[in-house]
C-alpha positions in Angstrom: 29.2 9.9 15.5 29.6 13.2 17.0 28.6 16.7 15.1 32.1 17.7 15.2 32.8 14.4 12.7 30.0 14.9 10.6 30.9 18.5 9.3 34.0 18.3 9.3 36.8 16.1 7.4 38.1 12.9 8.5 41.2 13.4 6.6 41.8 16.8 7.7 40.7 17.4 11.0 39.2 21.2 11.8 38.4 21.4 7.4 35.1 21.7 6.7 33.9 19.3 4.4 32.9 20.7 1.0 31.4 19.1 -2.3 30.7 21.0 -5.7 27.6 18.9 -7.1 25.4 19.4 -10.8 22.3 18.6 -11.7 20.5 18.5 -14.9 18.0 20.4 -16.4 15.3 19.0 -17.5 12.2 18.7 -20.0 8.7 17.7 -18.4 5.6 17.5 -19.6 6.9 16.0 -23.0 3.9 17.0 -25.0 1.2 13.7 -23.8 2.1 13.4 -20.2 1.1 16.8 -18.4 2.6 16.6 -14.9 3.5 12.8 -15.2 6.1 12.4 -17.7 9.7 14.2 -17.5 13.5 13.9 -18.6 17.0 14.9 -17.7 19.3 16.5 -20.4 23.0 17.2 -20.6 23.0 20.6 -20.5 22.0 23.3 -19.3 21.3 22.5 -15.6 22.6 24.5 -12.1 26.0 23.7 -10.1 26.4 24.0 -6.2 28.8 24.1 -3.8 27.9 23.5 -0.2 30.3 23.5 2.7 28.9 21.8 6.2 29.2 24.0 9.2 28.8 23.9 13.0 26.1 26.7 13.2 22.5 24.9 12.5 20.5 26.5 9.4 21.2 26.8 5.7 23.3 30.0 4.9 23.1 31.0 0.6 26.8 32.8 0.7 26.1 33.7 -2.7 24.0 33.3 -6.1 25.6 33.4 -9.2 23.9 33.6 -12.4 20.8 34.9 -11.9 20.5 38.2 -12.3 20.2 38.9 -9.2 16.2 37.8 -9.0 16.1 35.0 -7.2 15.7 34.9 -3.3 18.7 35.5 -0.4 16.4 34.2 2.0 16.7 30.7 2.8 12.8 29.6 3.3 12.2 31.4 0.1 14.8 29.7 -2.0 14.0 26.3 -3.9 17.6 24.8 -2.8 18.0 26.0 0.6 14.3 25.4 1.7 15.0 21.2 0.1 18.3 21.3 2.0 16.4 22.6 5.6 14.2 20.0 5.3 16.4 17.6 5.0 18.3 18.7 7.9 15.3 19.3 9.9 14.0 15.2 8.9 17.4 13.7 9.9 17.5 16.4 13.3 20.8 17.5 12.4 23.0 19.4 14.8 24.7 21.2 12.1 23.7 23.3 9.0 25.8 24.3 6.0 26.6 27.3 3.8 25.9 27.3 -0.6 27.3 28.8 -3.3 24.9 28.7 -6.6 26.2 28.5 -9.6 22.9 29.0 -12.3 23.3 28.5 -15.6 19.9 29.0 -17.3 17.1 31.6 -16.4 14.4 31.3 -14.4 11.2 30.5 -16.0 12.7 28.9 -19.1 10.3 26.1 -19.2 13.8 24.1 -18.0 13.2 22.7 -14.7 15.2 25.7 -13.1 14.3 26.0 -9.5 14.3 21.9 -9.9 17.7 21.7 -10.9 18.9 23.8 -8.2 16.8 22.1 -5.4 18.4 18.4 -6.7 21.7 20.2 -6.5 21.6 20.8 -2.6 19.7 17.9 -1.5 21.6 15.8 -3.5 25.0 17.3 -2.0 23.8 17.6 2.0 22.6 13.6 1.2 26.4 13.2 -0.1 27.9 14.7 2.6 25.4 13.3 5.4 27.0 10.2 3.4 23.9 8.8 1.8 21.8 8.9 5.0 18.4 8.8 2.4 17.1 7.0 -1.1 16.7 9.2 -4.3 12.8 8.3 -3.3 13.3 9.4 0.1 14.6 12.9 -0.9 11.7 13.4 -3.3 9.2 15.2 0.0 12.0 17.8 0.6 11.8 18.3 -3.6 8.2 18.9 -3.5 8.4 21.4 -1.1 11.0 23.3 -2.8 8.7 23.1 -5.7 6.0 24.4 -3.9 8.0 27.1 -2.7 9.5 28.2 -5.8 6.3 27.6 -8.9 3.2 27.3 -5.8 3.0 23.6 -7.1 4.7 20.4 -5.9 4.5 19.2 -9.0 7.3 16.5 -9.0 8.1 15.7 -13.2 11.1 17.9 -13.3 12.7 17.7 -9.8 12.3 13.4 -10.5 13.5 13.9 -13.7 16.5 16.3 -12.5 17.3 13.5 -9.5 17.0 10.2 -11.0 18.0 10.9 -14.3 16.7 9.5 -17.8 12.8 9.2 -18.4 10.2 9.2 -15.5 6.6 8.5 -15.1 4.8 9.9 -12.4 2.1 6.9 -11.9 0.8 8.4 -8.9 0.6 11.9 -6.2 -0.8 10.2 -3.3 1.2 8.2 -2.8 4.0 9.2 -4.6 5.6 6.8 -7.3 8.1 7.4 -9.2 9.0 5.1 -12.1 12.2 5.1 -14.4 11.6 4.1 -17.9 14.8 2.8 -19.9 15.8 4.8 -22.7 16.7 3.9 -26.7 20.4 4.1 -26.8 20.4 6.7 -29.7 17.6 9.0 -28.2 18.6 12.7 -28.5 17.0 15.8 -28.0 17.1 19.8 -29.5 16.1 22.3 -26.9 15.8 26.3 -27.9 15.5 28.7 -25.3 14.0 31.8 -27.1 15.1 34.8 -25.2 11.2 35.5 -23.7 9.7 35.8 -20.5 6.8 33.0 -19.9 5.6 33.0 -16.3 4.5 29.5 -14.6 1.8 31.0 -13.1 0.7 32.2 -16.6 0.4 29.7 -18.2 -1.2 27.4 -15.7 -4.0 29.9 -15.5 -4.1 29.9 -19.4 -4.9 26.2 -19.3 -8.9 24.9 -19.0 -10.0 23.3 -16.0 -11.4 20.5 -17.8 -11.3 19.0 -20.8 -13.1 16.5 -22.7 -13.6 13.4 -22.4 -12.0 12.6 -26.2 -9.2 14.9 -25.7 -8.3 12.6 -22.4 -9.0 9.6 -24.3 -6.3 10.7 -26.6 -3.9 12.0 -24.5 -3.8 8.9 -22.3 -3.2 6.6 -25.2 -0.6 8.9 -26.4 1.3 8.5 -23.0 0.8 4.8 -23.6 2.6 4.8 -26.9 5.4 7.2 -25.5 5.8 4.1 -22.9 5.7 1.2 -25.5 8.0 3.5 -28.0 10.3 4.3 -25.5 10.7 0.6 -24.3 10.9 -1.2 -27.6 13.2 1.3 -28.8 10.2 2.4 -32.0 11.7 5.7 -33.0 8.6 6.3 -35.1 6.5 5.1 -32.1 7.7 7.4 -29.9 7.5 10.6 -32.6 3.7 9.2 -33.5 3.0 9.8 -29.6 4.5 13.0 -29.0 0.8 14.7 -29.1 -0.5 17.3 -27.2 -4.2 18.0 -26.4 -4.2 19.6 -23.5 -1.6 22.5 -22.8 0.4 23.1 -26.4 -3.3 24.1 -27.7 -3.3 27.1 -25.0 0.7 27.4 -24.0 2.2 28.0 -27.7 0.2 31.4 -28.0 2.3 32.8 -25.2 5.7 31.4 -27.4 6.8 33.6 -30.5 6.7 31.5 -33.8 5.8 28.1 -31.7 4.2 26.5 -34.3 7.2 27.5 -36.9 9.8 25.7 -34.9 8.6 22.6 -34.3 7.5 22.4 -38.2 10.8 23.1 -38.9 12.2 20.8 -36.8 10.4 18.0 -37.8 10.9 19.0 -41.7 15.0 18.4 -39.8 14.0 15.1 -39.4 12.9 15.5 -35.6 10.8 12.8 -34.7 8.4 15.4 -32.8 8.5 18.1 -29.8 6.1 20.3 -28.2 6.5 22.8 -25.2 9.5 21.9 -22.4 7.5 22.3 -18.9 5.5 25.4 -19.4 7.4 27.0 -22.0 9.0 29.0 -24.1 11.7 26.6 -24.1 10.9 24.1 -26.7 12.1 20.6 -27.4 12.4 18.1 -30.2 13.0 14.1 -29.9 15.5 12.8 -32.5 16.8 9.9 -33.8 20.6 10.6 -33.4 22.9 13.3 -32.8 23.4 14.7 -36.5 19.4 15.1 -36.7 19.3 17.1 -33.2 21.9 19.5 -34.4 20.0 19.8 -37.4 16.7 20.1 -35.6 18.3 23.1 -33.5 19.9 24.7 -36.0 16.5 25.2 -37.7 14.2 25.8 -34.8 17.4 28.4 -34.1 16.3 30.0 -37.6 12.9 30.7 -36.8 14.4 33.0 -34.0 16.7 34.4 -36.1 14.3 35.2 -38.3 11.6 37.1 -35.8 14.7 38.8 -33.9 14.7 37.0 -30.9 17.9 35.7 -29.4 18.1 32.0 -27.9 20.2 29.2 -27.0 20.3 25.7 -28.3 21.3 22.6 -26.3 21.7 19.4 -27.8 22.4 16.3 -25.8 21.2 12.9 -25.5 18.7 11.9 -22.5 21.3 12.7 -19.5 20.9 9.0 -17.6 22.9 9.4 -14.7 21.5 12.6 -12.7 23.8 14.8 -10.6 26.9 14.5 -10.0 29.6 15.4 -8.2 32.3 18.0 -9.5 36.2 18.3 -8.4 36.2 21.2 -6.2 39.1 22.9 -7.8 38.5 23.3 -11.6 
């Protein structure tokens, strides 16, 4: 197939070919699994529309959304530097041009740079008409991860691209694993209106811990796994328990602790800290109790002055997706 096919339609001859794509935003960590357990919501996440082109490299034509902070340059962007190495792995003779499209701020504890990174590589794979896996695109994730948070930490980018609940069994080598979900599973996420950098609060956490506290955590991720799998709402609320970041993380959150009390006095089966905060999430049992559960959490806010946003969705199985280019 020659370059000249590739970037351009097949339909339309001398049209560059163009897809709008979204991806999720996510919720990682999920109180027990630190770095190894993450899932996709509804809402918010990032949209992206990319446009192939016969010059090579990865051109950002603009960034909407963001205030203006994030990064022009291409190696310096989480979505551009995913979508250059995915060009660069398949030796493409082509590059393309993005428009971004964020919808929720950096540093929100959301999966942010994540959801943007799944966005392109997701859309150049689409395009390149599924040249790779969903496993295969995960290396040009990391890296974007890397790029953007100085970790290739891979809960939130997994979670963004394969949807629903994932485990992260191992690093080296890299396995991801999907865990199926209980039909009426729902979450409440508030996004307080407060600036917690990742780099914070990774340095805020201990370099070790003891030996209990991993005893505990560990059979907490178990429980998650067996709660999640037999559908045992009460299970899964039991196991969302957090010894090793919420301890340290929720003192860099206004009125942490109020929220998710209130929350669970909603009828929330638990929460703790989405990724590494201040967004905060609870797990419910249906969709009335999640509106409840962010309505109150929304309170606490209220309350101390601080604006913030609520999503409510159930855990968003399916991923990105591709959007009609002209709504």
């Amino acid at each position: 197939m020659s370059s000249h096919s590739i970037y351009t339609s097949a339909e339309h001859p001398g049209t560059p070919k163009r897809i709008r794509v979204f991806a999720p935003a996510t919720v990682a960590n999920v109180a027990c699994g630190f770095d190894v357990l993450g899932f996709a919501i509804d809402k918010p996440g990032d949209e992206l529309i990319m446009e192939l082109s016969p010059e090579k490299g990865v051109v950002i034509a603009d960034i909407e959304g963001d205030g203006g902070v994030l990064p022009r340059d291409p190696k310096k962007n989480s979505a551009t530097v995913a979508i250059q190495d995915y060009l660069d792995f398949i030796g493409a003779d082509f590059g393309c041009k993005i428009w971004l499209k964020k919808m929720m701020p950096s540093g929100s504890g959301l999966g942010s740079s994540a959801a943007s990174a799944v966005a392109g590589v997701y859309a150049i794979n689409m395009l390149c008409e599924e040249k790779l896996t969903k496993q295969e695109l995960m290396p040009f994730l990391l890296n974007a991860e890397k790029a953007a948070c100085d970790a290739a930490i891979a809960d939130n980018v997994a979670a963004s691209l394969f949807g629903g609940f994932i485990l992260v069994r191992s690093y080296e080598p890299l396995d991801i694993l999907q865990i199926p979900v209980p039909d009426d599973l729902w979450c409440a996420v508030i996004n307080p209106h407060v600036i917690v950098l990742t780099k914070e609060a990774r340095e805020i956490l201990p370099k070790e811990i003891p030996l209990a506290h991993s005893l505990r955590q560990s059979a907490n991720v178990g429980g998650m796994m067996v709660g999640l799998l037999r559908g045992d709402y009460d299970l899964i609320g039991r196991s969302l328990v957090d010894y090793i970041a919420e301890p340290y993380r929720s003192k860099l959150i206004p009125g942490f602790y109020d929220m998710k009390n209130a929350a669970k006095e909603a009828g929330a089966l638990g929460g703790s800290i989405s990724g590494s905060g201040p967004s905060v999430f609870a797990l419910c049992h249906g969709k009335e109790i999640a509106q409840k559960a962010g309505a109150a959490m929304k309170e606490v806010m209220d309350n101390l002055g601080i604006g913030a946003d609520v999503y409510v969705s159930k855990v968003n199985n399916q991923g990105p997706k591709v959007l009609p280019l002209n709504e």
